[in-house]
C-alpha positions as CSV (number, residue, x, y, z in Angstrom):
1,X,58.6,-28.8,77.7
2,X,58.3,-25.0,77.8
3,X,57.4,-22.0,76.1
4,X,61.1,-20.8,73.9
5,X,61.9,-19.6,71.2
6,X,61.2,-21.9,67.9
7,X,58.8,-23.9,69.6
8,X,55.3,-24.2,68.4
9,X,53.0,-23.3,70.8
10,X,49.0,-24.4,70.7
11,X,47.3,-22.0,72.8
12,X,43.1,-21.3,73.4
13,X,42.3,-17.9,74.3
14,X,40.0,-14.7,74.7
15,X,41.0,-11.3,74.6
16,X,38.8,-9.1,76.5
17,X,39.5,-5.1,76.5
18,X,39.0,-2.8,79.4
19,X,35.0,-2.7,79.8
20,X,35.5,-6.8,79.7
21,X,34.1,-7.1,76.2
22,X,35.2,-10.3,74.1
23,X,37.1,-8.6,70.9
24,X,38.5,-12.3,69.9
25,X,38.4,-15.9,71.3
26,X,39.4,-19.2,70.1
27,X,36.4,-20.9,71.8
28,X,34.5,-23.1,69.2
29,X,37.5,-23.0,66.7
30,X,40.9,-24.6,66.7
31,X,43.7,-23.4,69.2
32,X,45.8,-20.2,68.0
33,X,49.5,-21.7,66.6
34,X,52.5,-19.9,66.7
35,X,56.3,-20.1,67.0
36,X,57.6,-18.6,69.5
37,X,60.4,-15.5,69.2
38,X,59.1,-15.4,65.8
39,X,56.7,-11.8,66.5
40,X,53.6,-13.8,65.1
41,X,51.6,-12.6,68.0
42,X,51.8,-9.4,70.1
43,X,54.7,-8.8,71.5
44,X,52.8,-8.6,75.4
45,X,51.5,-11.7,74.8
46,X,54.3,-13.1,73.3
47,X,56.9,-11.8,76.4
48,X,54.1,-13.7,79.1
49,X,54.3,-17.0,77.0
50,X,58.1,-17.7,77.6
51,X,58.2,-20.0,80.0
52,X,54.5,-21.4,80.3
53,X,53.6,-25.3,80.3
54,X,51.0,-27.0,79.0
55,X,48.2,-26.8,80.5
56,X,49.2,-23.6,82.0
57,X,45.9,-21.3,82.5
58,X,46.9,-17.3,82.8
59,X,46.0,-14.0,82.3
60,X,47.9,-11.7,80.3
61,X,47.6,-7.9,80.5
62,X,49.1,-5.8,77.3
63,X,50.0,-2.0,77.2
64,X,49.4,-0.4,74.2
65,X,52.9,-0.3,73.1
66,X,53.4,-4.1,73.3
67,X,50.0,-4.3,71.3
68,X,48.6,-2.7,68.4
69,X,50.3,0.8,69.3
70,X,49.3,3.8,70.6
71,X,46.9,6.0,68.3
72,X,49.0,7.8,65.9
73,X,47.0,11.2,64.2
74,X,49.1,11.0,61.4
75,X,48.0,7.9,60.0
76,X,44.7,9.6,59.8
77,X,44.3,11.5,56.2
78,X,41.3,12.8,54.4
79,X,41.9,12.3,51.0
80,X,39.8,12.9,47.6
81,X,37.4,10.4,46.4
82,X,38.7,10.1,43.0
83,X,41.7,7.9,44.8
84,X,39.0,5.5,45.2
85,X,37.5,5.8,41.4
86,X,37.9,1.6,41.0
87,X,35.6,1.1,43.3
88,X,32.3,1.3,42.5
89,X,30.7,2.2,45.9
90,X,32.9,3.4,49.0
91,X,31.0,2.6,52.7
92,X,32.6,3.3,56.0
93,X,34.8,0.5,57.7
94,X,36.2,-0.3,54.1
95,X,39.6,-1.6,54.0
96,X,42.2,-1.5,51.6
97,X,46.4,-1.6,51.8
98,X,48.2,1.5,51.4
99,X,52.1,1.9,50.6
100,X,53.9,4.5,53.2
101,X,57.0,5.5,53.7
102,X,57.8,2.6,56.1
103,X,56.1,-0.3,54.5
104,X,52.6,-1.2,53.3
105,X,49.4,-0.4,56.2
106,X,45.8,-1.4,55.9
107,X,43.8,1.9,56.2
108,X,39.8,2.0,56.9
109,X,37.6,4.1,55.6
110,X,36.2,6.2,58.7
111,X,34.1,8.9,57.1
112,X,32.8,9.9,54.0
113,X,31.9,13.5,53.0
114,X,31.0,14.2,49.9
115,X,34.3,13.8,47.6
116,X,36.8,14.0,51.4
117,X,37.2,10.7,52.5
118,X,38.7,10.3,55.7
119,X,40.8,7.1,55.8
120,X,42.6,5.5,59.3
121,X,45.7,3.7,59.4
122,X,45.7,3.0,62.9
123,X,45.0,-0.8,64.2
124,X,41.2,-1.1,65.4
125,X,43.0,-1.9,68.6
126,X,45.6,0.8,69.1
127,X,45.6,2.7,72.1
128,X,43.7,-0.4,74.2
129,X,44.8,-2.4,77.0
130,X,44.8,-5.6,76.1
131,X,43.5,-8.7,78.9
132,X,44.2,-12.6,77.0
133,X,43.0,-15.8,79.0
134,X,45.5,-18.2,77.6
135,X,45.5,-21.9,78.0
136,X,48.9,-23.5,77.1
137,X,47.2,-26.1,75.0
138,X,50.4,-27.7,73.3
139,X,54.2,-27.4,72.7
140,X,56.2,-29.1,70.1
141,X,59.3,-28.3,68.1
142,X,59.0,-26.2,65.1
143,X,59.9,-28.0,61.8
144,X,62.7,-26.5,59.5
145,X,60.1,-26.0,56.9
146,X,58.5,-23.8,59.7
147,X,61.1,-22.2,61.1
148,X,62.2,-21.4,57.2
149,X,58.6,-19.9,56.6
150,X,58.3,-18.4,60.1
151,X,54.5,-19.3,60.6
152,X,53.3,-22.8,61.9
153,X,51.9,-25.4,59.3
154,X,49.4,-27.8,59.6
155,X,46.3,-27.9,62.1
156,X,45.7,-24.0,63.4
157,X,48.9,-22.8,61.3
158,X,48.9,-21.9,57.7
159,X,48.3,-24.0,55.0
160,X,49.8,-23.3,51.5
């Protein structure tokens, strides 16, 4: 069986950027699940899956714009703090989802000066190249629930 589209695939990995530091592994936890053509991963790491067996060790190298973007300045806003007046103490790297024109966005809190806070939309990972070590751990055939839901249940996949 192969990576395709609504299959489930079980996958270890670690994702390394440019100066080779580990930003996310699966080591010591369960495999990543997915389903396949279903943009639950990346779409560079999703593009070098098709096709891949189990067992199947590779590296995958993502551009920016087939990972979490390329850094976008207008995503970046300073706004006043009395936005934030629920909450009782604001620190940087605080996130919270904000509604924009084209859907909601988590934005983080980047700087604080006095009553200007300056909040990022961007992904932590926009503008990076991206390096995965994958191992093709399984591959099975989505259920209809799944492919219904379009997320994987059950062991590494969501539970409801």
């Amino acid at each position: 069986m192969t990576v395709e589209n609504d299959k489930v695939v079980l996958m270890n990995y670690t994702l390394t950027n440019d100066a080779g530091d580990v930003l996310d592994t699966s080591d010591g936890r369960e495999p990543l699940a997915y389903i396949q053509g279903y943009q639950n991963i990346i779409p560079g790491l999703e593009k070098e899956m098709a096709g891949k067996k189990v067992g199947e060790k590779f590296k995958a190298v993502v551009q920016p714009e087939e990972g979490y973007g390329n850094f976008n300045p207008a995503l970046v806003q300073v706004v006043e703090k009395e936005m934030f007046k629920d909450v009782e103490v604001l620190e940087i790297g605080m996130q919270f989802q904000a509604q924009l024109q084209h859907g909601p966005v988590i934005m983080t809190i980047t700087k604080i000066d006095g009553d200007k806070i300056t909040v990022d939309g961007n992904h932590a990972l926009a503008d990076q190249v991206l390096t995965f070590d994958v191992e093709v751990m399984e591959i099975r055939d989505a259920t209809a629930e799944e492919l219904e839901h379009r997320h994987v249940h059950g062991v590494g996949g969501h539970h409801h």
